[in-house]
N, C-alpha and C positions, 0 to 999 in steps of 0.2 A: 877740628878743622884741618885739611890736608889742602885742598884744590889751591884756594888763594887763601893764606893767614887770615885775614881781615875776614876775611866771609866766612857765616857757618856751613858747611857742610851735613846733608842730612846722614842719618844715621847709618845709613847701606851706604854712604860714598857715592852715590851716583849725580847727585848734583848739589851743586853750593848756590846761595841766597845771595841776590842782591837787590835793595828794596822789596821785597817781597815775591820776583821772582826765582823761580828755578831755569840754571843753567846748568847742563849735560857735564861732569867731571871728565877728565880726559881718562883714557881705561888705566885701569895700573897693571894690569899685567903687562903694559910694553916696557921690552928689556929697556933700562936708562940710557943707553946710547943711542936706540931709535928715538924713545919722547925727546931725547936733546937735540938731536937733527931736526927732529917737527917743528920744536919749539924756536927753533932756530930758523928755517924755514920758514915758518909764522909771523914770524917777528920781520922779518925780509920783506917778506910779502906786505905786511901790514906799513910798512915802511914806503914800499912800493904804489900803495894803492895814495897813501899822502902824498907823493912824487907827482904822480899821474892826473893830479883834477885840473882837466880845462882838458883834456886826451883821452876822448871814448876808448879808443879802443884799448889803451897801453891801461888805460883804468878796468876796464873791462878784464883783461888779461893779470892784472893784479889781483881785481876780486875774484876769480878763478885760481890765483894761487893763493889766497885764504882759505875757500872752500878746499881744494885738495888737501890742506895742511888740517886746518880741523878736522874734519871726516876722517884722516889718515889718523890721528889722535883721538878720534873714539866721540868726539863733541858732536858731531853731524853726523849724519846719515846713521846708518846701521847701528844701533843701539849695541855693546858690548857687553851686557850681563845675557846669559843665558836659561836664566828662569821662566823665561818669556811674557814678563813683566811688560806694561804698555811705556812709551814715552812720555813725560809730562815735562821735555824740555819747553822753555820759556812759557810755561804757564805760573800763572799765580799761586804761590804756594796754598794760601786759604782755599782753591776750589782744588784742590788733587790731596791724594791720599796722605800727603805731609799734612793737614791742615792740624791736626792734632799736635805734631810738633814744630810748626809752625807757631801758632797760639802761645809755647811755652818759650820759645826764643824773644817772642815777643815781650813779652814779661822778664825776661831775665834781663840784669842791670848789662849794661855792655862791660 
C-alpha cells in the first residue's frame, strides 16, 4: 500500500481500492516538493470549495482549483504511466483487468 495506508493499492501502483472501486494514484515520479505544493494546493482548494456552497460562482472556481490540483498530480486527465495501458480510474475493480487481484484482496483477512 503507498497512495493512502488504509487502501490497497494495486500491484503496478496506479490506482488504490476503495469499496471496490479503482481510483488514479497520484504519479510518483513528481519530485516531493512539487506533490507537496499540489497537495497543498488540493487541500486549499478542497477547503475552498466547503467555504463556497450557497456561491455558484466562488463554488464553481474552487472546483476548478480541485480539478487543476489533481490533473497536475497525475489523478485526472492524462494518465502518467507510459506503456499505453488504458484508464480504468473509478471503475469497479471486479469488471477491469484487477479483477483477479481484486478477488484475492477480497479474501484476505484485513
Amino acid at each position: 500500500m503507498s497512495e493512502m495506508a488504509a487502501h490497497p493499492t494495486t500491484p503496478d501502483g496506479r490506482y488504490f481500492l476503495v469499496r471496490g472501486r479503482l481510483w488514479r494514484c497520484s504519479n510518483p515520479a513528481l519530485p516531493a516538493e512539487t506533490r507537496s505544493a499540489l497537495v497543498a494546493e488540493l487541500m486549499a482548494a478542497r477547503r475552498a470549495v466547503r467555504a463556497a456552497k450557497g456561491e455558484p460562482t466562488a463554488l464553481a472556481d474552487a472546483r476548478r482549483r480541485v480539478d487543476r490540483a489533481k490533473t497536475a498530480l497525475g489523478e485526472r486527465g492524462p494518465v502518467w504511466w507510459q506503456d499505453g495501458a488504458p484508464d480504468f480510474n473509478r471503475h469497479m475493480a471486479r469488471n477491469s483487468p484487477y479483477a483477479d487481484w481484486f478477488r484475492q484482496i477480497e479474501r484476505s483477512p484485513p
